[in-house]
C-alpha positions in Angstrom: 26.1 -25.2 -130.2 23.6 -28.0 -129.1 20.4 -26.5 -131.0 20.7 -26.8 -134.8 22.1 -23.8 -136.7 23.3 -23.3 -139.9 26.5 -21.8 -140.5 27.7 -20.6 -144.2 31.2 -19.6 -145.0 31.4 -17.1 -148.0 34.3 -15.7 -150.1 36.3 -15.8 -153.7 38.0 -18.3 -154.7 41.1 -19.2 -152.9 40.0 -17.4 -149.7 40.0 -20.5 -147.9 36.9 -21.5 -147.6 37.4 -25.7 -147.7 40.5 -25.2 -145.3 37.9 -23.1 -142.9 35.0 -25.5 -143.6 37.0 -28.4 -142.3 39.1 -27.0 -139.4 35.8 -25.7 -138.0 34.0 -29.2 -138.8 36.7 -30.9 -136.9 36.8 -28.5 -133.8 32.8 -28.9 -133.1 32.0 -31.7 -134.5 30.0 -30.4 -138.0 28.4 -32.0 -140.7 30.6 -30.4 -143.8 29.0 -29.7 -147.4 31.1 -28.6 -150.0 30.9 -27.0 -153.5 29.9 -29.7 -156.3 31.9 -28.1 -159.1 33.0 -31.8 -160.4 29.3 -32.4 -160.8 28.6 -29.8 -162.9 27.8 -31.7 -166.3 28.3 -28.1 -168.0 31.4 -27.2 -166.5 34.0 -28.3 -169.2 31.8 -26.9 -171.7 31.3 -23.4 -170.6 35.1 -23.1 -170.2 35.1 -23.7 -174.1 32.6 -21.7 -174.9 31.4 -19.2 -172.0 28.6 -17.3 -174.0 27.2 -20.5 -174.8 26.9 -22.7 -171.6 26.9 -19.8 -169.3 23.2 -19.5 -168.9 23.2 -23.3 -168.4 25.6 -23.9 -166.3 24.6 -21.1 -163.6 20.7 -22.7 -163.9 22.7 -26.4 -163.0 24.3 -24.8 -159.8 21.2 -22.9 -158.8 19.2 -26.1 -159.1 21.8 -28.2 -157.4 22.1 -26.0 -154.4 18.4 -25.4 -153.8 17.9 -29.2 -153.4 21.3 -29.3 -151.2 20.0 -26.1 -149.3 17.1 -28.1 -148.5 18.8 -31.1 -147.4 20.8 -28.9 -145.4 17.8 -27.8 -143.3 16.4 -31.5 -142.8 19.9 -32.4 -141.4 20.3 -32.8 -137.7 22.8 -31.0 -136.1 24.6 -28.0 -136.8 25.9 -27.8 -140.5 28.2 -25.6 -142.2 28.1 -24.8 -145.6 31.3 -23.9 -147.8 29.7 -21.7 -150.8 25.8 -21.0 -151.0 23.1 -20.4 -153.6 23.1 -16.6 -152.7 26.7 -16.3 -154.1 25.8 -18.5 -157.2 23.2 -16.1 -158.1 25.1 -12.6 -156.5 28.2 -13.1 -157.5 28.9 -15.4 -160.4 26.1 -15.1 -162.3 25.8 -11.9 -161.7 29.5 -10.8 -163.1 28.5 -13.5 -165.9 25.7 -11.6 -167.0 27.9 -8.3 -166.1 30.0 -9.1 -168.7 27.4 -10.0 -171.1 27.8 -13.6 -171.1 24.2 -14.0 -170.2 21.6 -12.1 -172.1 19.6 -9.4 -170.5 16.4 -11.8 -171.3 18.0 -15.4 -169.8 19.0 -12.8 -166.6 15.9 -12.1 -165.9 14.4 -15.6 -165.9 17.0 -16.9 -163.8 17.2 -13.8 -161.5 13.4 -14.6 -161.1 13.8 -18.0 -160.2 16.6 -17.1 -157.7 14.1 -14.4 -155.8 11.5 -17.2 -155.9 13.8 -19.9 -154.6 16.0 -17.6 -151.9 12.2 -16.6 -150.1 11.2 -20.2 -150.1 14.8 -21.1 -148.1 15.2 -20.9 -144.4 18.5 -18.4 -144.4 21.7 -19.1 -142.2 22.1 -18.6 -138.8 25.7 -16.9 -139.6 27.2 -15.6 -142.4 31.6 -15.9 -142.1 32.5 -14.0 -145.1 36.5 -14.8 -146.1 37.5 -11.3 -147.2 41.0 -11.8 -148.9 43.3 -9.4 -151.5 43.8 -10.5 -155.0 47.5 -11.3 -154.8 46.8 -13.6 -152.3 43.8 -15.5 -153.9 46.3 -16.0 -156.8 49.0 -17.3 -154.8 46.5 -19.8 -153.3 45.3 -20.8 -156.3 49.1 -21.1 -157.8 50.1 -23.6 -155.1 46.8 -25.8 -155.1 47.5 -26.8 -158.2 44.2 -27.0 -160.1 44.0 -27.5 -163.3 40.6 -25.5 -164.0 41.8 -22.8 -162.0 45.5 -22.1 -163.3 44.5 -20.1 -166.1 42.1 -17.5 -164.1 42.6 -13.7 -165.2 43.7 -11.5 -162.1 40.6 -9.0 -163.8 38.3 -11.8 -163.1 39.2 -12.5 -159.2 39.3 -8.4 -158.9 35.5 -8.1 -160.0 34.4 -11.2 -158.1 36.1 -9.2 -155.1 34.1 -6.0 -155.9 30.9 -8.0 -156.4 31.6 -9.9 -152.9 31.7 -6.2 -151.3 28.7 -4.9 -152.5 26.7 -7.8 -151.7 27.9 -8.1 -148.2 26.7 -4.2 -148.4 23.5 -5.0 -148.6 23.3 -8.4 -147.0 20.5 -9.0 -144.0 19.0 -12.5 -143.7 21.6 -13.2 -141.1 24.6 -11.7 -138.9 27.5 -11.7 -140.4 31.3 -12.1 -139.4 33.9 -10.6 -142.0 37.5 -12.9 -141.9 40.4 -11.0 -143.2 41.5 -14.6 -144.5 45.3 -12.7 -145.6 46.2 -12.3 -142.3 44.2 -14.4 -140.1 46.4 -17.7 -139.3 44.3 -20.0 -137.2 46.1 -23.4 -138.3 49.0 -22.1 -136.8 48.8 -19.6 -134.1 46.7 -19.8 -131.0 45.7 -16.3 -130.3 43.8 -16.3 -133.7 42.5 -19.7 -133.3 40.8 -18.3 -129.8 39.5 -15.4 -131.2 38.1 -17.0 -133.7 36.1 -20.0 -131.7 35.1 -16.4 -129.6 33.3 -14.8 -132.7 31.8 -17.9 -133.9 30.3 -19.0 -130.3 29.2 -15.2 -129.9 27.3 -15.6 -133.0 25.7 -18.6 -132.4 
């Protein structure tokens, strides 16, 4: 891992990502960056009112992780990034608009700008998508504790899951390495701990 690369962990919420993000971080030594949810200046809002500040709110974390995408590229050393722009667009924005949230004419702007702004971007080196089960996203997200997150509908977690599968379908910009994050215990137990650091160093 001595040249630069750029790693990106992918998945639904409570798949594990932050735990990944800094377990990995600590074992080689990464620079971290995490999801900026808390500076989301829309956020509140679109909970209120999700036809409203939908459209908004998506354009803030577009914007937002372009410029940290960026950043990412003129860090030295190898960095590893928990959430990316490609799942703002593919996956949230996408089931926003999916469930008509976002208007077939605000889609298309920002599925424009996303095109434009995804060629412009220098893609990971490895992909590590967290694939995990519904039940166990919501137990996750029962024992965290967020307040934002407490009242999320099991439908909602079940089509981010689907929309997660058929993007990683027709994913290429990089090689990818699927987690099954249900059953996968690296914290804990060695033999998944070494297979893991195996897969990762194989990629990369």
């Amino acid at each position: 891992m001595a040249r630069k690369k750029f790693i990106a962990i992918a998945g639904n919420i409570g798949a594990g990502k932050t735990e990944l993000t800094s377990f990995l971080c600590r074992k080689y030594g990464l620079t971290p960056s995490f999801e900026p949810n808390d500076q989301n200046p829309y956020l509140a809002d679109f909970y209120k009112d999700m036809k409203t500040w939908a459209f908004r709110s998506q354009l803030f974390f577009l914007t937002h992780k372009f410029r940290l995408h960026r950043e990412l590229e003129r860090t030295p050393g190898t960095v590893l990034q928990d959430r990316t722009l490609y799942e703002d667009a593919e996956i949230f924005a996408k089931n926003l608009h999916r469930q008509r949230l976002i208007d077939k004419r605000d889609w298309s702007t920002y599925w424009e700008l996303y095109q434009t702004i995804s060629q412009s971007l220098r893609p990971p080196d490895l992909m590590i998508y967290l694939r995990c089960p519904v039940v166990t996203l919501k137990e996750r997200i029962r024992l965290r504790g967020r307040t934002m997150e407490k009242d999320i509908p099991t439908a909602y977690l079940k089509r981010l899951n689907a929309l997660y599968e058929e993007w990683f379908e027709g994913y290429s910009l990089s090689p990818v390495l699927v987690l099954g994050t249900d059953k996968l215990d690296y914290l804990t137990n060695l033999v998944d701990r070494v297979d893991l650091f195996r897969q990762i160093e194989k990629h990369l």
